[in-house]
C-alpha positions in Angstrom: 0.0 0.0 0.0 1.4 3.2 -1.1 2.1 6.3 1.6 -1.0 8.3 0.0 -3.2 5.4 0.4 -2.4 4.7 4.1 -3.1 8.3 4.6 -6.2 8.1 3.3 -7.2 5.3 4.4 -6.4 6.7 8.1 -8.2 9.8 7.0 -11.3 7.8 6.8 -11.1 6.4 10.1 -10.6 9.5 11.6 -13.9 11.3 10.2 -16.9 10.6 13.0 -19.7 9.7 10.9 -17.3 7.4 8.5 -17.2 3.9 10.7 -15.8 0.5 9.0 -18.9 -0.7 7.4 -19.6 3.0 5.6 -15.6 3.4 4.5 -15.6 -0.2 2.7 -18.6 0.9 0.7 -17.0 4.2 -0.5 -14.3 2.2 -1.1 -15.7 -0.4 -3.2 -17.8 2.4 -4.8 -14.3 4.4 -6.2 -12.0 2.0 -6.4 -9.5 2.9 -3.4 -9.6 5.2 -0.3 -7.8 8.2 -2.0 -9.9 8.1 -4.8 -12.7 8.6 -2.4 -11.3 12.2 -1.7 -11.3 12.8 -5.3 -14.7 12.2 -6.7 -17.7 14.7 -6.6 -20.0 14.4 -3.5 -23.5 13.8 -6.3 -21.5 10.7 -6.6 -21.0 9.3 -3.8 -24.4 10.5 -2.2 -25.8 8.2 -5.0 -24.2 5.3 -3.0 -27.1 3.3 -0.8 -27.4 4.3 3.1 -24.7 7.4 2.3 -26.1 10.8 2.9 -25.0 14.5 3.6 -24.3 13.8 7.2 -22.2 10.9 6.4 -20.1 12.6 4.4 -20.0 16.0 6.1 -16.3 16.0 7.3 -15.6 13.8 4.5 -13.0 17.1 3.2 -12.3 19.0 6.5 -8.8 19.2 6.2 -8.5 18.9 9.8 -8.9 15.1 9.5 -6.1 15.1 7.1 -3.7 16.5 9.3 -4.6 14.0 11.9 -3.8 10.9 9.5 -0.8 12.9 8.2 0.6 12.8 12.2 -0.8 9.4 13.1 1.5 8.2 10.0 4.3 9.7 10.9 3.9 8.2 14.4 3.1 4.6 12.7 6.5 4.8 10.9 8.7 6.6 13.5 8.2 4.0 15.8 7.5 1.2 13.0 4.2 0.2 14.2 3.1 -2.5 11.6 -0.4 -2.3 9.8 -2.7 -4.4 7.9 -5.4 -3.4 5.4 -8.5 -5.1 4.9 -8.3 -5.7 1.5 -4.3 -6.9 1.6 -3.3 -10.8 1.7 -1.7 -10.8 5.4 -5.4 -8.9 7.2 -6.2 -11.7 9.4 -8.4 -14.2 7.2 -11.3 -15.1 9.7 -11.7 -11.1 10.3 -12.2 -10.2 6.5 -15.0 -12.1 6.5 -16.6 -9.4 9.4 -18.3 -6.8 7.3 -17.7 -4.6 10.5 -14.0 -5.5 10.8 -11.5 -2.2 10.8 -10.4 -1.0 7.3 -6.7 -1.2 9.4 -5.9 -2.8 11.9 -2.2 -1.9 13.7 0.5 -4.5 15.1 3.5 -4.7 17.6 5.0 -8.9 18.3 5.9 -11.7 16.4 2.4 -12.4 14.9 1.9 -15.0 12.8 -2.0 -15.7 11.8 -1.4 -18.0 8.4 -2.8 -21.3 8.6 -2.9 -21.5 12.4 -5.7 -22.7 14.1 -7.3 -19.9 16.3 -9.1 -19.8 19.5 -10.4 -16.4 22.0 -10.7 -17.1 25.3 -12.4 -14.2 27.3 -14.0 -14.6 31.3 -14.9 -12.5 34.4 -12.0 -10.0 35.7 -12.4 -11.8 38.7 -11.4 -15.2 37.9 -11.8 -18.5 40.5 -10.2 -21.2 41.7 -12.1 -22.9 39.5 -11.8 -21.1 36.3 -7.9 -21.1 36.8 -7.9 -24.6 37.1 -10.1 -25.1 34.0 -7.3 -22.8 32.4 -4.6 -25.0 32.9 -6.1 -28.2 31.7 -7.7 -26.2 28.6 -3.9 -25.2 27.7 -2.3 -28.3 28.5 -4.6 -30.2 26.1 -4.5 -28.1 23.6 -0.9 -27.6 23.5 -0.2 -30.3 21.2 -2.0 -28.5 18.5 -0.4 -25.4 19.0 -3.0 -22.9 18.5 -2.9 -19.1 19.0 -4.5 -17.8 21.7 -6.9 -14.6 21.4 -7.6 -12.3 24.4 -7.9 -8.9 25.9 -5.0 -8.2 27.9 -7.4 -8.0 31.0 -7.3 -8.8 34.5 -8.5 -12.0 35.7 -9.4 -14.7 32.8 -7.5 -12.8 30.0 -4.0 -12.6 31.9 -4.4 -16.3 32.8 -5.2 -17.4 29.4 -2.4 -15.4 27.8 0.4 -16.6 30.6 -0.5 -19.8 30.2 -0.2 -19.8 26.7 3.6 -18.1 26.7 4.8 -20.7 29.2 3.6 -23.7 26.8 5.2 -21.5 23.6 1.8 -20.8 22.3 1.7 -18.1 20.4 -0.7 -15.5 22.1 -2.7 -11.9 20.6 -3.7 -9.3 23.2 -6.5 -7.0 21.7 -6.3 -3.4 23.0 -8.8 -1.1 23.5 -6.5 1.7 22.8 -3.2 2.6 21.1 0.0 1.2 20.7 1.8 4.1 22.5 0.3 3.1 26.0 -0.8 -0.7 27.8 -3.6 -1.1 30.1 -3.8 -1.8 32.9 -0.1 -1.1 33.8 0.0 -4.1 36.1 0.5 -6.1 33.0 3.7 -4.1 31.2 6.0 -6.5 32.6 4.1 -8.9 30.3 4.7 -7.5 26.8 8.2 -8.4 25.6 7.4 -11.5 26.3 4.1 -11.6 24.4 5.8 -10.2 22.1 8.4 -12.3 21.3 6.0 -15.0 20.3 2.7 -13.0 19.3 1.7 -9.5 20.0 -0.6 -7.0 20.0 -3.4 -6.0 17.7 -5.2 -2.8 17.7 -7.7 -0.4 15.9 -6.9 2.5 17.5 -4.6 5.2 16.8 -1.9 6.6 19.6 -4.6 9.2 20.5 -6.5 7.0 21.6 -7.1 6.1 25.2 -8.3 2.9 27.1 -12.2 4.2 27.2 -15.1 2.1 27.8 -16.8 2.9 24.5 -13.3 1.1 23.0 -13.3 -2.1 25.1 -16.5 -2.7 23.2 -15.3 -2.0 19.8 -12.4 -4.2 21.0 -14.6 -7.2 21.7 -15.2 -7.2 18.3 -11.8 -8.1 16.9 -11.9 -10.5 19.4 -14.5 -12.2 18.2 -13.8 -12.0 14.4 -10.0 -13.3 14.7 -11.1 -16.5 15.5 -12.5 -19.9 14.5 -14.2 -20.2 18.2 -14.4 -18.2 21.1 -14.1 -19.7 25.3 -15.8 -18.3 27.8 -14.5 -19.5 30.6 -16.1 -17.6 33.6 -18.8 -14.5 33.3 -21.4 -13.5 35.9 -24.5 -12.5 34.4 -23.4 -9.3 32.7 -20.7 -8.1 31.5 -18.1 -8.1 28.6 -17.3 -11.5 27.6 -21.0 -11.7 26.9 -20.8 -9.5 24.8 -18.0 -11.0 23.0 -19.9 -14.2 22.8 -23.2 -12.4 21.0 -20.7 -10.9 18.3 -19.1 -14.3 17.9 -22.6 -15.7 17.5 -23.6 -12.9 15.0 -20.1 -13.9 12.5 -22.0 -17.4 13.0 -18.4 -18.5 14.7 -18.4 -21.4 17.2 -19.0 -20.2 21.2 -18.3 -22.5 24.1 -18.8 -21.6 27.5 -17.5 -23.5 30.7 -20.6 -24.7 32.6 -20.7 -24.3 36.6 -22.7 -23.9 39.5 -26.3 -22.6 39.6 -25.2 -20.9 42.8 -22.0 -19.5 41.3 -21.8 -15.9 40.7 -19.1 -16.3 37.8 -20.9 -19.3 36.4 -24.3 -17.4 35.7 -23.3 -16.2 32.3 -21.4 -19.0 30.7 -24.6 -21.4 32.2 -26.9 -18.8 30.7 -25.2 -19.5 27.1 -25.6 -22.9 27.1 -29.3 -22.9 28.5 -30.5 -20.3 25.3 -28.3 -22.4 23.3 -26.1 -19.7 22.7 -22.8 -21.4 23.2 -21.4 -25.2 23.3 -21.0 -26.6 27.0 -17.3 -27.2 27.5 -16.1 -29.5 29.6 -12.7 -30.7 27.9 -10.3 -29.1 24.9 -11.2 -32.5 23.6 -14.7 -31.6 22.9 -13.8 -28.5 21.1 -11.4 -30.0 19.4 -13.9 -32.6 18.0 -16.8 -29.7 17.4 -14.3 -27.5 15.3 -13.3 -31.0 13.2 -9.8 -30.1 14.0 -9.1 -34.2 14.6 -10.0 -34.9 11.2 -7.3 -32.5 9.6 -4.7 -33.6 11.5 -5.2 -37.0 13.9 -1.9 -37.3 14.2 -2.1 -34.0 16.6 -5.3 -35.2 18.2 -3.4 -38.2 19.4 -0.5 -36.3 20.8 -3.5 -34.2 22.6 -4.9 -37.6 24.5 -1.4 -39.3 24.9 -0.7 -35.9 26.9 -3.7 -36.2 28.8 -3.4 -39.8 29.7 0.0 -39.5 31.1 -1.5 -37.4 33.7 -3.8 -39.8 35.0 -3.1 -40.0 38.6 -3.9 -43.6 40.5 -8.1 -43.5 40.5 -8.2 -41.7 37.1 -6.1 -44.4 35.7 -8.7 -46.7 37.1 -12.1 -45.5 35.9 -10.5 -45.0 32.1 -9.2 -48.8 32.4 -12.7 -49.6 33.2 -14.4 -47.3 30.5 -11.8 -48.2 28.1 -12.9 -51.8 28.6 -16.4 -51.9 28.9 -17.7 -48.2 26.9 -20.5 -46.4 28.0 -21.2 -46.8 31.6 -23.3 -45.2 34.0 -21.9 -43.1 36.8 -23.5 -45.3 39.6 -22.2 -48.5 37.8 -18.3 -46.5 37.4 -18.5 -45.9 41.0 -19.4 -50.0 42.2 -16.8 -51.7 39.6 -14.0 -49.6 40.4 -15.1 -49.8 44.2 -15.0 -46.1 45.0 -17.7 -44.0 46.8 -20.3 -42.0 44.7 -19.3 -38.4 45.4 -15.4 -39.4 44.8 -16.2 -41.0 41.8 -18.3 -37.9 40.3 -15.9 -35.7 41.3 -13.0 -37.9 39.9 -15.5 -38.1 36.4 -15.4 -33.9 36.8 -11.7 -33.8 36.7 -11.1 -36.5 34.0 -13.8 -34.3 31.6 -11.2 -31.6 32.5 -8.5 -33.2 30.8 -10.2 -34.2 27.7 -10.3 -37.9 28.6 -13.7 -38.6 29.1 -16.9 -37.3 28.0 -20.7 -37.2 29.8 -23.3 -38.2 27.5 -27.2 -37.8 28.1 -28.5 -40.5 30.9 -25.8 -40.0 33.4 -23.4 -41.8 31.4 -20.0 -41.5 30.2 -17.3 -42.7 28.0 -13.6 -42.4 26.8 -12.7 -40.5 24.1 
C-alpha cells in the first residue's frame, strides 16, 4: 500500500460519521480510499445508506492533518499495519463486514494457517476457572493454537500466561493505542508476548483505554477467531458481549458450565441454556466440534497421549474400566471400580477436564 493510500485510508477512520462498514462501501464504490477524496460528493451521495451527514467532514482538512501525524507516528516508531483488503489482514476477520479497514500491530504475529481460538471470562477469575485454564492449555498444546484475548485482568492474563509458558503463540487485543498498555499491572508482560505473538489494535496513539473502545475491541476479538471460550462470566458483562458478536459472525462459542449458585458461572450457564454457546467440559470436545481431529489426527493423538500421562492412580482406574467396557453409567463406574459416589463424580469432573472422558445424556460416560 502506497504512503498516499495509508493516509487516506487513516483519514477515513478519523472522520466521525465514517465507521468501517460505511468506509468499505466508498471504497468499493471508487476504487480505493484516495480516490474517495477525489470524486464529486453527487457521486458518492448516490451510493445506498450514504447521505450528507455521512459525508460531512468527508473534506475538513482537519482530518487530514490528523492521518498525516498518526502516520508519521506509525513509521517513526514502525508500528506495523494491515489493510483489509491486503493478503496478510487476518483471514477469519475479513469475513466481518464490521472488521476495521486497518488494523495496527507490535510482536511476532503469525496468523497464516494456524488454528485460532479467543478465550475471554470474568475480571475476577476463581479457583475454578484457573484450574479449567490449565487443563484447557495443557490439552491443547499439542496442537499449537494461537491464543486470542484482551489483555485483561482475571481470565484474559491467565489465558495469555499460560499460553507463553507452553510457547503458544498469544494476541492481546487493546482497547486503545500502541503508544500506552492497560492496565499497567500487566507491562511486565509485553516483551514476552511479544516475542511469540503481539498485540493487535484499531486504535490510533490518541487513543485512550475508554469504555466505548473495550466494546469495539470485543469485536476483533471475536472475528479473529474460528471459536471463542468463555471461561467464567457473571451475568453481565463483557465477555458476553463478546460471545453475541461471535454468534452474530456465526463462529463457534463455548462456554465452561458451573454452578447454579455461582456468581461467575451465571453467564457461561446462561449461554448454554438459550443455546447460545457449546458446553465445554474438555479441549477434547472443542477439538472434535471444530473437526480439528480430522485434519490432523496425528495432533489429536499427541493431545490424549498428553492427557493420559497425567492420569493420577483413581483416574487411571475408571479409564481402564471405560476403556474396557464403553458407556457406563456413573453409579455403575463408582461400584466396579469400588470407589464411593461423590469421589467417583468428582473424579469423572476432573477426567472431563483433561479431555479424557466425555458425559453423555442419561448420566453416562465414555472415553474419548
Amino acid at each position: 500500500m502506497t504512503e498516499p493510500e495509508i493516509i487516506a485510508a487513516l483519514r477515513l477512520q478519523a472522520i466521525p460519521n465514517i465507521g468501517d462498514i460505511t468506509a468499505k462501501k466508498l471504497i468499493a464504490h471508487c476504487g480505493s480510499p484516495s480516490a474517495i477524496f477525489k470524486d464529486k460528493m453527487r457521486h458518492l451521495l448516490k451510493i445506498e445508506g450514504i447521505g450528507q451527514i455521512t459525508l460531512k467532514g468527508l473534506h475538513n482538512s482537519v482530518y487530514l492533518k490528523e492521518a498525516e501525524v498518526e502516520y508519521e507516528y506509525m513509521r517513526n516508531k514502525k508500528i506495523a499495519f494491515s489493510y483489509f483488503e491486503d493478503e496478510d489482514y487476518p483471514k477469519y476477520l475479513k469475513h466481518c463486514i464490521d472488521g476495521p479497514i486497518l488494523l495496527f500491530s507490535k510482536g511476532n504475529i503469525d496468523l497464516q494457517n494456524k488454528k485460532i481460538i479467543s478465550v475471554v471470562g470474568t475480571r475476577n477469575i476463581t479457583g475454578y476457572g484457573t484450574k479449567f485454564c490449565e487443563a484447557f492449555i495443557e490439552a491443547i498444546s499439542p496442537l499449537n493454537p494461537i491464543i486470542v484475548s484482551g489483555f485483561a485482568y482475571g481470565v484474559d492474563i491467565t489465558i495469555q500466561k499460560l499460553a507463553m509458558e507452553a510457547g503458544l503463540q498469544t494476541i492481546g487485543c487493546l482497547a486503545h493505542g500502541l503508544n500506552q498498555i492497560y492496565p499497567k499491572a500487566h507491562k511486565k508482560y509485553i516483551s514476552k508476548i511479544q516475542e511469540n505473538g503481539g498485540f493487535l489494535t484499531e486504535f490510533w496513539s490518541t487513543s485512550n483505554p475508554d469504555r466505548e473502545n473495550f466494546l469495539k475491541r470485543n469485536r476483533i476479538i471475536a472475528g479473529l477467531s474460528e471459536a471463542t471460550i468463555v471461561i467464567e462470566s457473571a451475568e453481565k458483562g463483557g465477555s458476553l458481549v463478546t460471545a453475541e458478536m461471535a454468534n452474530g459472525y456465526n463462529r463457534e462459542v463455548f462456554a465452561v458450565p458451573g454452578r447454579a449458585t455461582d456468581k461467575f458461572s451465571k453467564g457461561c450457564n446462561d449461554l448454554i441454556k438459550r443455546q447460545k454457546a457449546h458446553m465445554l467440559t474438555s479441549a477434547a470436545e472443542l477439538v472434535y466440534l471444530l473437526g480439528w481431529e480430522l485434519e490432523d489426527e496425528k495432533e489429536e493423538s499427541a493431545v490424549q497421549k498428553q492427557l493420559f500421562v497425567d492420569l493420577d492412580k483413581t483416574e487411571q482406574s475408571i479409564y481402564s474400566y471405560l476403556q474396557m467396557n464403553g458407556k457406563q453409567l456413573l453409579d455403575t463406574v463408582a461400584l466396579e471400580c469400588k470407589l464411593p459416589i461423590h469421589k467417583t463424580s468428582s473424579t469423572l469432573f476432573n477426567m472431563e477436564m483433561k479431555g479424557v472422558i466425555r458425559p453423555l445424556p442419561g448420566k453416562l460416560f465414555e472415553v474419548i
